[in-house]
N, C-alpha and C positions, 0 to 999 in steps of 0.2 A: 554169905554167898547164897545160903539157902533162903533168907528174905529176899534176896534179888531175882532170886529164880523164879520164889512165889509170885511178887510183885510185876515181873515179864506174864507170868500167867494170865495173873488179871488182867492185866493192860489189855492181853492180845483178846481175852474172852470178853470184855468192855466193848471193844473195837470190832467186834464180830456182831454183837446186840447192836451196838449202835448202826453199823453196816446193813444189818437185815434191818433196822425198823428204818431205816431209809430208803431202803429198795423198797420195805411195802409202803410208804408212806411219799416216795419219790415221782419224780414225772413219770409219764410212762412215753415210752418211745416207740414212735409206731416204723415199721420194716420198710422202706421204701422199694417204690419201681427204680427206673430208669430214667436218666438222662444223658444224651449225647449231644456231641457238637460244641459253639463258642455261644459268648456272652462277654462283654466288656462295657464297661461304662466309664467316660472319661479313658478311652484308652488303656486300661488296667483291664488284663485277662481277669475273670473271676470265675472259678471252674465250681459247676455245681454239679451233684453227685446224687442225690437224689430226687423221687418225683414222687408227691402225695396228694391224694383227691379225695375230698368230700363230695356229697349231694347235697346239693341247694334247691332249693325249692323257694320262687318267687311267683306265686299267683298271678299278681297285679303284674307281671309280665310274659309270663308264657304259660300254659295249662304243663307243660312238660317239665322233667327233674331239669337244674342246671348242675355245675359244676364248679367246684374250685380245685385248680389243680397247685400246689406248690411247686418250684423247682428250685431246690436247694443245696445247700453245699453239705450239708450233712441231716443227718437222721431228726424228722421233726421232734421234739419231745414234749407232749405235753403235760401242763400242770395237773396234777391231781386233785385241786379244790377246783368247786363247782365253777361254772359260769353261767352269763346272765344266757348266753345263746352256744350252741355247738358252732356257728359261725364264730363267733369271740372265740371260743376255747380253739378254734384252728387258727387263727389270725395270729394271737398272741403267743404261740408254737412257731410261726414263720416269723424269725427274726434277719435273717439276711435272703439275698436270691431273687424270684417274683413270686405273684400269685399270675395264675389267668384265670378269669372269671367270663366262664364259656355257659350261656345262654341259648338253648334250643330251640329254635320256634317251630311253626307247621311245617311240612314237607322236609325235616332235616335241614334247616338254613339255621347257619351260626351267628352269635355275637360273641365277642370277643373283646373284653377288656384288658389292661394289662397292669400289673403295679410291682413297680420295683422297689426293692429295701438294700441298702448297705450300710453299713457302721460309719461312710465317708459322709453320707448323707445326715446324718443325726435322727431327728426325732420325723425329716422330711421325707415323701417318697415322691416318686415318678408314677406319673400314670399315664397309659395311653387307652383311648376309646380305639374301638376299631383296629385292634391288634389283629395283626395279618396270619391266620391260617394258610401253611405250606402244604397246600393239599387239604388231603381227608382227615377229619375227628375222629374217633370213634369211641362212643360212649357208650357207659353197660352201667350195669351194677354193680361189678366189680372192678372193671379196668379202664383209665381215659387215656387211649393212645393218640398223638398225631404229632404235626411240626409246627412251628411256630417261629416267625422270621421278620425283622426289623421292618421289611418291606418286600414286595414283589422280588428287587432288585436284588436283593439283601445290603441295600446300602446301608452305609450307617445314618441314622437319623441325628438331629438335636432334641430331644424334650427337656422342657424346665429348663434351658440352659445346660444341659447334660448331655453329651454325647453317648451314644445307645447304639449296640450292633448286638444281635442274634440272630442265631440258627440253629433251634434247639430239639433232638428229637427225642420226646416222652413217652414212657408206658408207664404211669400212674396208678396205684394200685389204690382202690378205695377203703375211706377206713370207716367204721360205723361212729 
């Protein structure tokens, strides 16, 4: 009885080491903004719960920061071994949901990409150029709020063969 007891000892003091050096050695997950409203593709509600932004910065297209915003179903987590770019180590973090990749130019005028990810999809995504802002951006150094919408109409579109509806409204909180 008393080896049993010992032996629960160990186990649970094993399981505790192993526990912490996996938390320090583990992804780190960064705290999400907000996301509100629908999203379905192919007819399948898909609820996403969070909203995460980097700065991007592409010279060869704007002198100003850009953005990637995620919108996702749960809390990004990223890897803790290096990457080749902070863009890779966010990309590889967004495994279901979209990305918007919001481009600033002179006088505040947007671009707007869009790319979709689901597990139904495989290794394929959706993209759209020219993804339709519902209104106003607003970008900072810390926060990328605004709405984002299938179309003017909010109809549903087809991309790739994919039927695509959203009306999504973010506050994105940036991560370094």
């Amino acid at each position: 009885m008393r080896h049993a007891m010992t032996m629960t000892a160990a186990l649970a003091a094993i399981a505790l080491m192993v526990g912490s050096a996996s938390a320090q050695n583990g992804a780190e997950t960064a705290a999400p903004g907000t996301v509100t409203g629908s999203f379905a593709l192919d007819g399948k509600a898909i609820a996403l719960h969070g909203a995460t932004a980097r700065i991007s910065h592409n010279p060869l297209v704007s002198k100003n920061d850009g953005y990637t915003v995620a919108l996702t179903p749960a809390p990004l987590s990223f890897d803790p071994r290096p990457a080749e770019t902070a863009g890779d180590r966010f990309d590889k973090a967004v495994t279901a949901g979209m990305t918007l990749e919001i481009t600033v130019f002179d006088k505040g005028v947007l671009d707007c990409m869009l790319l979709i990810r689901d597990p139904s999809l495989g290794e394929r995504r959706i993209l759209k150029t020219g993804a339709c802002p519902a209104g106003a951006v607003t970008v900072g150094p810390d926060r990328v709020e605004g709405t984002v919408m299938t179309s003017p109409d909010g109809k549903e579109e087809t991309l790739s063969g994919h039927k695509v509806s959203y009306t999504l409204r973010f506050n994105a909180r940036v991560v370094k």
